[in-house]
C-alpha positions as CSV (number, residue, x, y, z in Angstrom):
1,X,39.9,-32.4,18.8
2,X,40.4,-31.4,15.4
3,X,39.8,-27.5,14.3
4,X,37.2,-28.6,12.1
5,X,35.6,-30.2,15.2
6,X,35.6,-27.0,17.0
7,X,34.2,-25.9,14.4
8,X,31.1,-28.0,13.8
9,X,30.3,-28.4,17.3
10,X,29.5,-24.3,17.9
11,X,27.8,-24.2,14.4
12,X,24.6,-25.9,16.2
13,X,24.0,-23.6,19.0
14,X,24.9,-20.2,16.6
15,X,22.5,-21.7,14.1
16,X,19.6,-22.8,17.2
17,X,20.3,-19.1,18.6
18,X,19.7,-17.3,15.4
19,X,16.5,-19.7,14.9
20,X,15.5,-18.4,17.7
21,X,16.0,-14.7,16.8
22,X,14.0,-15.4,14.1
23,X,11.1,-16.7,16.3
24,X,11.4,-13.8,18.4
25,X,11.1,-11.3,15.7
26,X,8.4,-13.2,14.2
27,X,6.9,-13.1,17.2
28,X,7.0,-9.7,17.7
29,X,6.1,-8.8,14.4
30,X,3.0,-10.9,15.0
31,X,1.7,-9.2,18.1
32,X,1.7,-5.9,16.8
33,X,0.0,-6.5,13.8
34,X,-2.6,-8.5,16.1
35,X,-2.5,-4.9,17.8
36,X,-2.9,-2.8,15.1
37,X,-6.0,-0.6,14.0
38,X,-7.8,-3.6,11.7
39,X,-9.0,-1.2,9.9
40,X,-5.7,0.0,8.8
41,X,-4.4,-3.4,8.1
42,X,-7.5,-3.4,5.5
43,X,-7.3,0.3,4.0
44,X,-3.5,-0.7,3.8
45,X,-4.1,-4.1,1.7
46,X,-6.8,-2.7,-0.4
47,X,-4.8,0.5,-1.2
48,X,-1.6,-1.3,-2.0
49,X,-3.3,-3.5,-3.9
50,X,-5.1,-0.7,-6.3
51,X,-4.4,-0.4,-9.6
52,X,-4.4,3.7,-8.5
53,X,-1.7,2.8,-6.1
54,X,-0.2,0.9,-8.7
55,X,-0.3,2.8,-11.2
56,X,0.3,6.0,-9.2
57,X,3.6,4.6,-7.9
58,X,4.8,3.6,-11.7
59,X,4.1,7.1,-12.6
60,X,6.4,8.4,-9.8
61,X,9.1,5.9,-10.6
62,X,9.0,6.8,-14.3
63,X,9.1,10.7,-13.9
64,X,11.9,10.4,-11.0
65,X,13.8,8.4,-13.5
66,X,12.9,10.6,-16.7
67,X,14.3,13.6,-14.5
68,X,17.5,11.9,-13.5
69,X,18.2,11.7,-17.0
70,X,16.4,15.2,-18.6
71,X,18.1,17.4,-15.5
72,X,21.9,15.9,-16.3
73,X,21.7,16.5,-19.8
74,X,20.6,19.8,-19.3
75,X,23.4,20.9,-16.8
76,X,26.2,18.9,-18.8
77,X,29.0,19.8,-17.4
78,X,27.6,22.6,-14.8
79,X,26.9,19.2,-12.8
80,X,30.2,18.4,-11.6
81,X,31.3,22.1,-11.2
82,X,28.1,24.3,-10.9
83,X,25.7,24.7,-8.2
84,X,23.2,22.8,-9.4
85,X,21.3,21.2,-6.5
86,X,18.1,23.6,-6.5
87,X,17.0,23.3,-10.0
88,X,17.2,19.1,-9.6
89,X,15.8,19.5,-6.3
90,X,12.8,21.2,-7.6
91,X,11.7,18.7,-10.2
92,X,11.9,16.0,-8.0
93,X,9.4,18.2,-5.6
94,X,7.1,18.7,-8.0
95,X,6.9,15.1,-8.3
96,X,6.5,14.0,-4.9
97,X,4.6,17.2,-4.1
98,X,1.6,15.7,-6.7
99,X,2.3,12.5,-5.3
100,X,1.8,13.3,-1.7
101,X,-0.4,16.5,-2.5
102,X,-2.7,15.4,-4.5
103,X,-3.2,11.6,-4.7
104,X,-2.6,10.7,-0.9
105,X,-5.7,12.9,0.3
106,X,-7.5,12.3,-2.7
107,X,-7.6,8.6,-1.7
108,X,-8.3,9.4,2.0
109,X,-11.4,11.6,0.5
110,X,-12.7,8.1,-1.4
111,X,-11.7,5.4,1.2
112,X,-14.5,7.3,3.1
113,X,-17.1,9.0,0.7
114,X,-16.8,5.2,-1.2
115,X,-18.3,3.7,2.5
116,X,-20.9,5.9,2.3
117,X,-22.1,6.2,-0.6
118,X,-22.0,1.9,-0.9
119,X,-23.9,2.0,2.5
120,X,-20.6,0.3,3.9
121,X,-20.5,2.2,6.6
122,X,-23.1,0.4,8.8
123,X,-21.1,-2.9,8.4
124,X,-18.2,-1.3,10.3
125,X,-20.7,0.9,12.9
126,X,-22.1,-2.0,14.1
127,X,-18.7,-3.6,15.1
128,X,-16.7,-3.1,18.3
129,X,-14.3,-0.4,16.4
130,X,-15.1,3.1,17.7
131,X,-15.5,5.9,15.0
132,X,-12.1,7.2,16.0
133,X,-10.8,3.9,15.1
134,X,-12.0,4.0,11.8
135,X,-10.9,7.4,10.9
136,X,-7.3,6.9,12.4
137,X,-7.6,3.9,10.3
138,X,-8.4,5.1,7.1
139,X,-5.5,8.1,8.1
140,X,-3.0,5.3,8.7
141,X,-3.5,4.0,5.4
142,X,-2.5,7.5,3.8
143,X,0.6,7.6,6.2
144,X,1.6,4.3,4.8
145,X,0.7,5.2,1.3
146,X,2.9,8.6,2.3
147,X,5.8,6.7,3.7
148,X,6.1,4.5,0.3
149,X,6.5,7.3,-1.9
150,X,8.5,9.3,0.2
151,X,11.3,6.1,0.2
152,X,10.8,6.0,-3.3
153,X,12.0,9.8,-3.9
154,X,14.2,10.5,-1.1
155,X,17.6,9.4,-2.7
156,X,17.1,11.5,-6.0
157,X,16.7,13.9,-2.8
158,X,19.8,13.3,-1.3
159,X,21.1,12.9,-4.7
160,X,20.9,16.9,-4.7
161,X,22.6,17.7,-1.8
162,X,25.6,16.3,-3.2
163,X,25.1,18.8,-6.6
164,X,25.7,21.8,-4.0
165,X,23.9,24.4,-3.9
166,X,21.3,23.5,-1.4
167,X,21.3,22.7,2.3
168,X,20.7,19.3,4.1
169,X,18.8,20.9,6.4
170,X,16.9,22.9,3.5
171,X,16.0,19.5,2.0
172,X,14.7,18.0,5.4
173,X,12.7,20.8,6.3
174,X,11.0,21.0,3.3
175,X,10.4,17.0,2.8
176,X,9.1,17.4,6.7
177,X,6.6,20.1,6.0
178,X,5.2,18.7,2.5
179,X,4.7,15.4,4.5
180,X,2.7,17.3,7.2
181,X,0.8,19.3,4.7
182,X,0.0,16.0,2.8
183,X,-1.4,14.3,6.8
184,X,-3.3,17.7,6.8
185,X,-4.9,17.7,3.8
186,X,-5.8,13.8,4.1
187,X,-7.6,14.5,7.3
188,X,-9.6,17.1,5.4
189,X,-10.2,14.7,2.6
190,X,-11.9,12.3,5.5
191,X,-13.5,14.9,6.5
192,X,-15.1,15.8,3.4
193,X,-15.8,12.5,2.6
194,X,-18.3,12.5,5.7
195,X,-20.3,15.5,5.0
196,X,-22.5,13.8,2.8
197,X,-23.7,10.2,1.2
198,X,-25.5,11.1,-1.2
199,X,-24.0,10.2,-5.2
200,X,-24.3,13.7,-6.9
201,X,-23.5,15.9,-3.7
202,X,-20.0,13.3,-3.9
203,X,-19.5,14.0,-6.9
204,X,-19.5,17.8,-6.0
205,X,-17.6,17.3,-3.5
206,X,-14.8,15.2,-5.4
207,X,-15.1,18.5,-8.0
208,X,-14.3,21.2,-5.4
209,X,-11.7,19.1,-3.5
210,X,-9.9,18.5,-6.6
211,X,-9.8,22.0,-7.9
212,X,-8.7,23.0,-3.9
213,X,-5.7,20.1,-3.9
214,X,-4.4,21.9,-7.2
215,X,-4.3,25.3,-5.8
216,X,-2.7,24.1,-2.8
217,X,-0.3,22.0,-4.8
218,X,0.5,25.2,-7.4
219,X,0.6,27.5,-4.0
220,X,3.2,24.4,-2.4
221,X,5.4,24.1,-5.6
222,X,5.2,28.1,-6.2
223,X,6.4,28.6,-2.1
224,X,8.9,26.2,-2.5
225,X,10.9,27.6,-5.2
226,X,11.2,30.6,-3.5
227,X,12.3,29.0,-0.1
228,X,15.1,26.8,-2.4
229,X,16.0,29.4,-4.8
230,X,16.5,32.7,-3.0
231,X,16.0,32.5,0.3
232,X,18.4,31.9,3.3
233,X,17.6,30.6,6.9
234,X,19.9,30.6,9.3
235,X,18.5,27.5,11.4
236,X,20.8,28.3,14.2
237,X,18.8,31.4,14.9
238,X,16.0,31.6,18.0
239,X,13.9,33.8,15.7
240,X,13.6,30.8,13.2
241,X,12.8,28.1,15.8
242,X,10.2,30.7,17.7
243,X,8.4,31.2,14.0
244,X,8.5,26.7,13.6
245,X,6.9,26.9,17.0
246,X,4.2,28.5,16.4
247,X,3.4,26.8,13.1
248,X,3.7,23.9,14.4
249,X,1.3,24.9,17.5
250,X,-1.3,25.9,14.6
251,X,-1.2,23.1,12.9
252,X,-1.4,20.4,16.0
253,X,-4.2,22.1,17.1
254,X,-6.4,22.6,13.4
255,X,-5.2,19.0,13.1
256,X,-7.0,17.8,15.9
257,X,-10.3,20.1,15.1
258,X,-10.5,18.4,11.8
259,X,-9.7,14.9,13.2
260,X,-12.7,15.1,15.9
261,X,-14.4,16.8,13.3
262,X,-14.6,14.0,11.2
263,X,-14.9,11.7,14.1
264,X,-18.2,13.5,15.1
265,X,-19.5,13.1,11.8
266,X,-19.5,9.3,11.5
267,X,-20.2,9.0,15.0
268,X,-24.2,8.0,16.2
269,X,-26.6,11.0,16.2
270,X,-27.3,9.7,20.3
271,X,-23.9,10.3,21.2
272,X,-22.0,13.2,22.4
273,X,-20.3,14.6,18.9
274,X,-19.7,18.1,21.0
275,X,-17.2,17.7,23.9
276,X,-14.1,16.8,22.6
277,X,-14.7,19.7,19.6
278,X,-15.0,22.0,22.1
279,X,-12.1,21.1,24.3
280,X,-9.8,21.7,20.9
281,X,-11.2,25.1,20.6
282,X,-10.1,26.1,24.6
283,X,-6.7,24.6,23.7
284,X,-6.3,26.6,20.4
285,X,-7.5,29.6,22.1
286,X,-5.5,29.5,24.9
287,X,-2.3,28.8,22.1
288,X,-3.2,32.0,20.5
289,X,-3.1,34.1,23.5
290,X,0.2,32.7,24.6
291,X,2.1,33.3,21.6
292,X,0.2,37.0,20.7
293,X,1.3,37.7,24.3
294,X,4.9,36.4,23.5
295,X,4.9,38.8,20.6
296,X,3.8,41.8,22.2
297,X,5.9,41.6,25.0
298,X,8.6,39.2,24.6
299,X,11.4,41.1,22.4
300,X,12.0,44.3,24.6
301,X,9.4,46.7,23.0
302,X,5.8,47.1,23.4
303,X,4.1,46.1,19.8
304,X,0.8,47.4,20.0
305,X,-0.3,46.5,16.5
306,X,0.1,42.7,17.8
307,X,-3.5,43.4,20.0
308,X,-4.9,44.1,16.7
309,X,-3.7,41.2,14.9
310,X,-4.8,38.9,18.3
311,X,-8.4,40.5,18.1
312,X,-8.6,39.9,15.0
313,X,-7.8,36.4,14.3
314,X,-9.3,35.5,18.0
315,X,-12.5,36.9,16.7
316,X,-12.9,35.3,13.1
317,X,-11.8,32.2,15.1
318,X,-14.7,31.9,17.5
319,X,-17.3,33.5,15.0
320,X,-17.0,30.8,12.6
321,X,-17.0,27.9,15.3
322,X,-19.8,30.0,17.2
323,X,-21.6,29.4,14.2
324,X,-21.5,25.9,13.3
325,X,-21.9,25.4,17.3
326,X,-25.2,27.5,16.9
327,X,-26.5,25.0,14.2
328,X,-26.2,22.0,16.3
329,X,-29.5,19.9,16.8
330,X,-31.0,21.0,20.2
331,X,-32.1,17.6,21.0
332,X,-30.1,15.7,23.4
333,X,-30.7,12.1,23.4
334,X,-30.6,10.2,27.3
335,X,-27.2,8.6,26.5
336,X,-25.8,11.7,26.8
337,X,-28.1,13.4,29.6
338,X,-27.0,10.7,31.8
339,X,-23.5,12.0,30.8
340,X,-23.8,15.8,31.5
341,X,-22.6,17.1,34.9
342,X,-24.6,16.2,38.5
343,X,-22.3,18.3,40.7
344,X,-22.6,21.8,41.3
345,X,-18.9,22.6,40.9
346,X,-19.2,20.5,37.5
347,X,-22.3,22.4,35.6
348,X,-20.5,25.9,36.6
349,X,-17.1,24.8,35.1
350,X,-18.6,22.2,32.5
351,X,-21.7,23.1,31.3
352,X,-20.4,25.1,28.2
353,X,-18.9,21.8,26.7
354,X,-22.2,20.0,26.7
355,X,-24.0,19.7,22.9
356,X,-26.2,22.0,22.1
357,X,-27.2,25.6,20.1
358,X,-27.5,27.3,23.3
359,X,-24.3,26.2,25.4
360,X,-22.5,26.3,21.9
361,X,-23.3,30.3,22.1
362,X,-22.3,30.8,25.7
363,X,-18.9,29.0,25.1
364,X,-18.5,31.0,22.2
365,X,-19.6,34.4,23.6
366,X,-17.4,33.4,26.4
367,X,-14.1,32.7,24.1
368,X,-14.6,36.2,22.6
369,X,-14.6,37.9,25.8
370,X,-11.8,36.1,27.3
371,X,-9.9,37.6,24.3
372,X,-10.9,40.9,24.7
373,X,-9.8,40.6,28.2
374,X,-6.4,39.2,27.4
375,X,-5.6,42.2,25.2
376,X,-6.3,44.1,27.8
377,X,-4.1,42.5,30.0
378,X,-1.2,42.3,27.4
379,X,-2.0,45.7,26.7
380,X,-1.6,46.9,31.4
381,X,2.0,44.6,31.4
382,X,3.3,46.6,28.3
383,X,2.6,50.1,30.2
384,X,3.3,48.8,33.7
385,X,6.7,47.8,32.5
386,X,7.4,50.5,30.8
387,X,8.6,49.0,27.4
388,X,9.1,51.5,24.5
389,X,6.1,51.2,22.6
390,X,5.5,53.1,19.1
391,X,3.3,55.7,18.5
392,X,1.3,54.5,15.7
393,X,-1.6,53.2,18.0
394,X,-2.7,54.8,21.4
395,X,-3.8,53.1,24.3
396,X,-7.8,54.3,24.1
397,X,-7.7,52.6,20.7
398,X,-6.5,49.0,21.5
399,X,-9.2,49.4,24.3
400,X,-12.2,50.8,22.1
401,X,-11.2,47.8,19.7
402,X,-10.7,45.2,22.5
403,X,-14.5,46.0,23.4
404,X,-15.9,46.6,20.1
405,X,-14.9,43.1,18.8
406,X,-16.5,41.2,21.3
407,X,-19.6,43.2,21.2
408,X,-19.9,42.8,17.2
409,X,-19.1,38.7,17.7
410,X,-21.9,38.5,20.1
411,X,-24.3,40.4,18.7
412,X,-24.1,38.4,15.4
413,X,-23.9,34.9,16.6
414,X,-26.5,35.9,18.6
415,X,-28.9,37.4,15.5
416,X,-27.5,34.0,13.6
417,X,-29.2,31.7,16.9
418,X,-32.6,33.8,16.7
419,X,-32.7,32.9,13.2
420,X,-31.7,29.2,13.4
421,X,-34.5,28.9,16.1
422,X,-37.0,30.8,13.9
423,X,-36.5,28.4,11.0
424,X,-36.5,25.4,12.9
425,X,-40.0,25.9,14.5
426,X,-41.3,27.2,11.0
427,X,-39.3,24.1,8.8
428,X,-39.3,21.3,11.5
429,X,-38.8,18.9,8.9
430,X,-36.3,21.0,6.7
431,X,-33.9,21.5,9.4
C-alpha cells in the first residue's frame, strides 16, 4: 500500500475520535449547565443582554483604548527607558475600579429591588428554588458580569508590568482585592435591594447606595495610589501574610453575615430567618478572639493595648447585632416550633440560636461576656509567662475595662428590649 493509502485509511478513525471529543465536551458542557443555578443562567442572559451591560462594556473598551493612546503620548520617550508602569497602571484602575466598583453592585442592587418592586418575586417564591438559590443566583450573575470586564482590562494590566516600575505581584494583589471588594459590595447591593418594595423608599435607597459606591470607589482609587506609588511590600515576609490572614478572615466571615442576611430577608416570615445569622456571629467571634490573642501574645512581648482594641471591637460587634436581634418579631410560627430543640442536652447548648427578641439578647449578652472573659485570659497567659510587657497600661486597668464593657453592652441592649416590648404592646399594629 501506497503512502497516500496509509494515509487516508487513519484519517477516518483521527477524524471519528475527535467527533467524538467533541461529543464529549458537548456533553459535558450540557450537564453542567443542566446543573447550574437557573436563576443564574437567567440573571446572566438578561444582564448580557442589557443595553447597560452593553453599553457599560463599550465605555470600558473605549476608555482602555483612549488610555493606551493618551498615557504613551504623554511619556514619549520615558516609555521605553523610564519607569513608567505605575502611572499606566493607575488609569487603567480607575477604569476597571468604576467598572467593577460601581456598576457590578449597582446591578446586583436592581436585579433584586426590580423583583420587588414589579411583585416578581412571588413568581420565583413559589417555585422549588430555595431563597439561597436565588440570591447566589443573582450573585453569580455579578461574578460573571465581573469576570468579563476583568478579561477585558487585564492585558493593558500586564501591559504595565512590562513598563517597569511596578510588581507582578503588586498588580495581582491589587486586581485580587478590587475583585473581592466588587463580590462584597454586590452582596450588599442584594441586600439592600431586599429591605424594602416599596417605589419611593427604592428610590432612596438607589440615592444612598449610589452616593456610598462613590465614596468607596474615591476611598479604592485614593488607597490604591498609595499602595502603587510609594509603598513597598516585601511579600516574602510572615508579617505580610499574618496581616492578608486576617483580612481575609474578616471578610469571609462579614461576607457570609450579609449573604444570610439577605437570604433571611426574601425568605418566608414562617421560617427560621435566625439560625444560620447567628451561627456566623459565633464564628466571627470566635475569629476575633483568636487573632487578638495571636497579637497579644504571639511576637515575644506582652501587648496590653491589644485587650483594649479586642474589647472594643468585640463590644461594638455584638451591640449592634444584639440590637437588630432584639427587634426580631417575637412570634414563632409552628414550622419552626416543631424545629427547636426536644432534648435536654439540645435546649442548654441550642436554645440561644432559636428566633426571637429574647434568646437574641441572651446570645448577645452571652457573646459579650465570653469576651470579657477571653481578655482576661489573654491578659493570665501574658503574666504567667512572663513576657515583657510595657508599662503604658496596668493589669487592674485591662481588668476594670474587661468588666466595664460587658456591663455597659448589657445594660443597654437590655434598656433597648424594654423599650421594643413597650412599643410593641402600645403600637401592635405599627410594629
Amino acid at each position: 500500500m501506497t503512502p497516500e493509502g496509509f494515509i487516508q485509511a487513519a484519517a477516518p478513525p483521527q477524524a471519528a475520535s475527535e467527533a467524538s471529543r467533541g461529543g464529549r465536551i458537548d456533553a459535558a458542557l450540557e450537564w453542567l449547565g443542566e446543573r447550574c443555578n437557573p436563576i443564574l443562567v437567567k440573571e446572566a442572559r438578561q444582564a448580557l443582554k442589557s443595553r447597560q451591560f452593553v453599553l457599560t462594556f463599550g465605555l470600558l473598551l473605549i476608555a482602555a483604548w483612549a488610555w493606551s493612546l493618551i498615557g504613551l503620548v504623554m511619556m514619549g520617550s520615558d516609555a521605553a527607558f523610564g519607569q513608567t508602569g505605575p502611572s499606566m497602571f493607575m488609569g487603567y484602575y480607575v477604569i476597571l475600579a468604576a467598572s467593577l466598583g460601581l456598576f457590578v453592585p449597582f446591578g446586583a442592587f436592581r436585579s433584586l429591588a426590580g423583583e420587588q418592586e414589579d411583585r416578581t418575586y412571588e413568581l420565583l417564591s413559589i417555585t422549588d428554588l430555595s431563597p439561597a438559590q436565588i440570591v447566589s443566583g443573582k450573585l453569580g450573575s455579578a461574578v460573571v458580569q465581573m469576570l468579563i470586564y476583568l478579561s477585558a482590562v487585564a492585558p493593558c494590566l500586564a501591559f504595565t508590568y512590562m513598563l517597569r516600575g511596578l510588581s507582578l505581584l503588586m498588580i495581582l494583589l491589587v486586581v485580587g482585592y478590587t475583585a473581592a471588594l466588587s463580590l462584597g459590595l454586590s452582596v450588599v447591593g442584594l441586600l439592600a435591594g431586599t429591605l424594602t418594595s416599596e417605589k419611593h423608599w427604592q428610590v432612596l435607597l438607589s440615592v444612598a447606595l449610589i452616593v456610598g459606591l462613590l465614596f468607596v470607589f474615591g476611598w479604592t482609587v485614593g488607597g490604591t495610589g498609595e499602595l502603587v506609588f510609594y509603598s513597598n511590600f516585601d511579600f516574602l515576609t510572615a508579617e505580610f501574610w499574618q496581616v492578608m490572614g486576617a483580612i481575609a478572615t474578616a471578610y469571609a466571615t462579614y461576607f457570609a453575615l450579609a449573604f444570610f442576611a439577605a437570604v433571611a430577608r426574601i425568605t418566608f416570615a414562617s421560617d427560621n430567618r435566625s439560625t444560620r445569622l447567628r451561627v456566623v456571629m459565633l464564628v466571627q467571634h470566635a475569629c476575633c478572639s483568636a487573632w487578638f490573642g495571636w497579637l497579644a501574645l504571639g511576637h515575644g512581648t506582652f501587648e496590653r493595648e491589644m485587650l483594649f482594641g479586642f474589647l472594643s471591637l468585640i463590644g461594638f460587634h455584638w451591640y449592634i447585632m444584639g440590637a437588630l436581634m432584639t427587634g426580631e418579631w417575637p412570634e414563632l410560627s409552628m414550622r419552626v416550633k416543631r424545629r427547636l430543640p426536644q432534648s435536654f442536652l439540645g435546649r442548654v447548648l441550642f436554645t440561644w440560636f432559636n428566633p426571637g427578641p429574647g434568646t437574641g439578647y441572651m446570645f448577645a449578652c452571652c457573646g459579650m461576656i465570653a469576651g470579657g472573659l477571653t481578655a482576661l485570659a489573654i491578659l493570665t497567659a501574658g503574666e504567667l509567662l512572663g513576657l515583657g510587657a510595657r508599662r503604658a497600661y496596668g493589669p487592674e486597668q485591662v481588668i476594670a475595662f474587661a468588666v466595664l464593657a460587658p456591663a455597659y453592652v448589657i445594660a443597654y441592649l437590655g434598656a433597648g428590649l424594654l423599650i421594643v416590648r413597650l412599643a410593641r404592646r402600645l403600637f401592635p399594629t405599627a410594629l
